[in-house]
C-alpha positions in Angstrom: -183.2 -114.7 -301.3 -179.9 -115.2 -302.9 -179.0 -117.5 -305.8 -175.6 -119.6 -305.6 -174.7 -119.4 -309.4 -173.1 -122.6 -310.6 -170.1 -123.4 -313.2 -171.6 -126.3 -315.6 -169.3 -128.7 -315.7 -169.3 -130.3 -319.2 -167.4 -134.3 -319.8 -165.3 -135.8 -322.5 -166.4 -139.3 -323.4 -163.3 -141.6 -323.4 -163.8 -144.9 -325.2 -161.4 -147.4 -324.0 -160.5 -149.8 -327.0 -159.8 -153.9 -326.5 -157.5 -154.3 -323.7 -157.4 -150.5 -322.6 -161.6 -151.0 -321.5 -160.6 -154.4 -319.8 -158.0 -152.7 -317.6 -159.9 -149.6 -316.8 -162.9 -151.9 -315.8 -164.9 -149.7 -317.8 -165.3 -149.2 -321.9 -166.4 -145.7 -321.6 -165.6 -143.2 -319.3 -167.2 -139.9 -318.8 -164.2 -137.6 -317.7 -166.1 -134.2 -316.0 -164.4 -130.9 -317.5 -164.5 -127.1 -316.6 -161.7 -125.7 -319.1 -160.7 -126.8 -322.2 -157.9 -129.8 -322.0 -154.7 -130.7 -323.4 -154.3 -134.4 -324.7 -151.7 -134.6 -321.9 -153.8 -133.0 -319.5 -156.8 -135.5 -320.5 -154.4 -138.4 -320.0 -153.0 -137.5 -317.1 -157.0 -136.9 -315.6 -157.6 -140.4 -317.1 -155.3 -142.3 -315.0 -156.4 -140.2 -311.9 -159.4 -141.5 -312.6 -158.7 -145.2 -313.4 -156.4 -145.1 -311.2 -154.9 -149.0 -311.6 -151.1 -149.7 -312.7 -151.7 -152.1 -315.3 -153.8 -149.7 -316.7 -151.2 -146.8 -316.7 -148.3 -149.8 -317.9 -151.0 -150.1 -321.1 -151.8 -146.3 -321.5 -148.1 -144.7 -321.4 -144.7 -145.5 -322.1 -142.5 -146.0 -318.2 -139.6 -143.7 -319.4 -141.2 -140.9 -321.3 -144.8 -140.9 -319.9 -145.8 -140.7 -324.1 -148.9 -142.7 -324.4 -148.2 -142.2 -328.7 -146.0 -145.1 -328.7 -148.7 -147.5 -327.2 -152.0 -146.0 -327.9 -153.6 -143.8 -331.2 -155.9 -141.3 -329.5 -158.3 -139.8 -331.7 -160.3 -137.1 -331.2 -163.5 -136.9 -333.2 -162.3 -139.9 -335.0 -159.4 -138.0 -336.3 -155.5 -138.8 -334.7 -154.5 -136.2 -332.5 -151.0 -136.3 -334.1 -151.8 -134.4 -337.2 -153.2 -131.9 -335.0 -150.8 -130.9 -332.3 -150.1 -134.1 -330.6 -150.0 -134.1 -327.2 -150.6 -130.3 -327.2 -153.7 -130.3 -328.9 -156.3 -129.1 -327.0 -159.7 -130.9 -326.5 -163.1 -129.2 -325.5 -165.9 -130.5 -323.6 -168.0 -132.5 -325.8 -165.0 -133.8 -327.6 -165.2 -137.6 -328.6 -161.9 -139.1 -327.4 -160.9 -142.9 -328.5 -158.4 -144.6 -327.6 -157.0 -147.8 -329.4 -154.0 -149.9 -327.9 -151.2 -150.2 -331.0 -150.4 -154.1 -331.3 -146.1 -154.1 -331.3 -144.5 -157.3 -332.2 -141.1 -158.3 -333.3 
């Protein structure tokens, strides 16, 4: 009798502030992880997963694919950006937020 060992596969929470949650269709979403993440990588997994344009218009900026200029993403409550921005890396069990940034003029 063999046993198949198995790789637990761990998630990041993602909460999807105001507008962000409406796009998505979802407030929260459980992203599944193996490895330990990027905030780039972790993006780039959550519009796989949401999958929906205006999503990805609200998420990331069209000519530099920088979701910092739109969004704050905090990671345990505390801004990625005085970590190592986009580089940062996130492990499973992280708390990720995300909160649109209101620009007017």
């Amino acid at each position: 009798m063999s046993e198949t060992a198995t790789i637990p596969i761990e998630a990041v929470p993602v909460k999807l502030i105001g507008v962000l949650g409406s796009a998505a269709g979802n407030r929260e979403i459980m992203l599944p992880v193996s490895t330990i993440l990027t905030v780039q990588e972790l993006i780039s997994a959550l519009l796989k997963t949401v999958d929906n344009k205006f999503f990805r218009e609200l998420l990331v900026d069209v000519g530099t694919e920088d979701p910092r200029p739109n969004v704050i993403i905090l990671l345990n409550d505390q801004d990625c950006n005085i970590f190592d921005g986009l580089k940062t890396q996130i492990k499973p069990g992280t708390r990720v937020t995300i909160i649109p940034v209101a620009h007017g003029g």
